[in-house]
N, C-alpha and C positions, 0 to 999 in steps of 0.2 A: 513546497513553497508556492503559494499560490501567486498571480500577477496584482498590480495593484493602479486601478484608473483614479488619478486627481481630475477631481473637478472644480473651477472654481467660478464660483456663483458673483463673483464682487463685478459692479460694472466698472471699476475702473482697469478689466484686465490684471494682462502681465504686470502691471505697475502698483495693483493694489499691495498691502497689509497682508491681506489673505493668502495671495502669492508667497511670498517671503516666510511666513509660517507654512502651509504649506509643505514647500521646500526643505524645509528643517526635517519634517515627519519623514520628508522623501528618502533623505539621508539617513536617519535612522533605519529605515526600509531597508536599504542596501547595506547598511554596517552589517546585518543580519543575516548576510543571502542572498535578500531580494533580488531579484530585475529591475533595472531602472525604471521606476514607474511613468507612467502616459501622462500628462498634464493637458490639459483641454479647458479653454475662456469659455464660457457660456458667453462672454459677451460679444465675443464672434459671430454671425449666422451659421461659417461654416463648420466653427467646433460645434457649435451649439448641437445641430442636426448628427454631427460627427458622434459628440457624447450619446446621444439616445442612440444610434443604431451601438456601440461599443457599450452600453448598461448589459445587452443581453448576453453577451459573451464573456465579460469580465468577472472573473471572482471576488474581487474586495473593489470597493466603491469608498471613496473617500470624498465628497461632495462639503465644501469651504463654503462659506459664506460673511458677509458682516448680518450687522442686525440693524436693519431700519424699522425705527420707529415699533422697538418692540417685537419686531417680525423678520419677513425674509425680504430679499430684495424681488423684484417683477420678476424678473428672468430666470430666478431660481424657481418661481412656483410656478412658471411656465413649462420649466422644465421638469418637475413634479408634476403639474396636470397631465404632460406628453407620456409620462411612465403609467398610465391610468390602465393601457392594454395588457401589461403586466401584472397586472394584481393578484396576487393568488399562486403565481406562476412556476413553476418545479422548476426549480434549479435558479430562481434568481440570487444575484451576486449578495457578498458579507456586504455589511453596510455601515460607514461610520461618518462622523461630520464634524466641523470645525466650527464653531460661533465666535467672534469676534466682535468689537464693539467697542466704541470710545466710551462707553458709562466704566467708570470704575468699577462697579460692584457686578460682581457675577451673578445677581439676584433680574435683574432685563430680561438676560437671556434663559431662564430656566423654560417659562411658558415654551419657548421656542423649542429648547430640546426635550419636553414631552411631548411635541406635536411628532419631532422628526422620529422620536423612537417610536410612537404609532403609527407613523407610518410605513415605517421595517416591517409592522405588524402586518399590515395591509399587502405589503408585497409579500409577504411571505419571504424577507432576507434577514436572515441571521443581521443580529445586531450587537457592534464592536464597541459602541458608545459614542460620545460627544464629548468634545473637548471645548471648554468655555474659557475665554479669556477675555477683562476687562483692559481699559486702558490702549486698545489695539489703536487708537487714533494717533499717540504718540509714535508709534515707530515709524512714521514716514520721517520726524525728524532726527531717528537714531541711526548711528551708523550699528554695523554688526557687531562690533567689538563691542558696541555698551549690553549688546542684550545676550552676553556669554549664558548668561542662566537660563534663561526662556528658554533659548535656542537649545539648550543640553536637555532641556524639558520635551521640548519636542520630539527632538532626536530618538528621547527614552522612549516614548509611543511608540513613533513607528516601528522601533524594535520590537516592542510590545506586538504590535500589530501583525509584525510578521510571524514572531514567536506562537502568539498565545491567539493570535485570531481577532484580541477585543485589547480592550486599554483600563489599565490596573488603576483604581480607584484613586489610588492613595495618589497617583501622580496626577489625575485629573484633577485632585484635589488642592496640589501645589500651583496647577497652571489657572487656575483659577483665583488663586489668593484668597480671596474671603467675598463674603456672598453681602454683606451690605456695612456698609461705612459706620464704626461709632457715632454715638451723637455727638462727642467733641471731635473729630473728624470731620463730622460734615456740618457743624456749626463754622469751624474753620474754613472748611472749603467754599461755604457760603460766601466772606468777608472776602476771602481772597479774591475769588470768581470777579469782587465787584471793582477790583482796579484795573483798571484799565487796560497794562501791559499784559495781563492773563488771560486780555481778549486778541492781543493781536492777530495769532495765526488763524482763529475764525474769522475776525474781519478781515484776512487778508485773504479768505474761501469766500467768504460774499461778494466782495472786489471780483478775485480773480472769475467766478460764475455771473456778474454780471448783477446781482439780485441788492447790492449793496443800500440799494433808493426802496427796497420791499421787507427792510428787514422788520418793521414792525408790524407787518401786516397779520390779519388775523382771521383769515379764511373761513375759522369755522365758529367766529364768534358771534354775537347777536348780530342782526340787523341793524343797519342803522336807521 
């Protein structure tokens, strides 16, 4: 039974989404055998530095993130550009990742998880797979109890993880739900998105960030 280092990529820390799923995996890890696995913020300085010098001696690497903007957050690819001395390297650790993301459809995130499983390639680390989940933006407002499923989902990985090394399709396939919305799904989703009350908790993240007077802004549009 090898050891197993969480990393997680989100800047919102310990308080993220990513955290919390995560943690599920962790659990699953240990139902199994496991060691209590390491958890390390990148958005710390001193985990950040922490996680790169513990990449090289760890056996299974499980590196969380959400998806901005289609992608990974700064700090994750900072901490990707810093594993660049490693490329190639004999004996670099298993490698698996966590995508997360408030878009529904698990179809955002796929670009992302061919990038990260090429990049296994690049290190030369056995690769465990990527686990994609839509919808992550909801769970700051769930308690644990409503998310009994997921979370048994999770759990099933990291057993997976620990058992089998990598994570069994069919269950990635469940934590993922479905890869893009019907058209009468997201014709609906359309209408609803447009009342009002379906925007509170984002206007209530442009408030609480401060940006609430910028919200129309359009950085990359024409010139005026």
């Amino acid at each position: 039974m090898s050891s197993l280092l969480l990393l997680n990529g989100s800047p919102r820390g310990a308080r993220s989404n990513t955290t919390r799923m995560l943690a599920r995996i962790a659990e699953g890890w240990q139902e199994a055998g496991g060691d209590e696995p390491v958890i390390l913020h990148l958005a710390k300085p001193d985990e950040f530095r922490r996680a790169l010098a513990e990449f090289e001696s760890a056996s299974t690497v499980l590196l969380g993130m959400p998806l901005y903007v289609d992608s990974m957050p700064a700090l994750v690819a900072e901490y990707i550009e810093a594993l660049e001395p490693l490329t190639a390297r004999e004996g670099n650790p298993r490698m698996g990742f966590l995508v997360q993301s408030g878009f529904p459809e698990a179809v955002h995130s796929r670009g992302l998880e061919r990038y990260l499983e090429k990049l296994t390639r690049r290190l030369g680390s056995p690769y465990a797979g990527t686990i994609v989940r839509g919808g992550g933006e909801a769970l700051q407002m769930m308690p644990d109890d409503a998310l009994g499923n997921l979370f048994g989902m999770l759990r099933q990985l990291g057993t997976q993880l620990a058992q089998q090394g990598s994570f069994a399709q069919a269950t990635l396939d469940r934590v993922a739900r479905f890869e893009r919305c019907s058209p009468l799904s997201a014709a609906a989703k359309s209408v609803l998105f447009k009342v009002p009350v379906t925007q509170f908790y984002w206007n209530g993240q442009l408030k609480k960030n401060g940006v609430w007077d910028r919200r129309f802004d359009a950085p990359y549009g024409p010139a005026a």
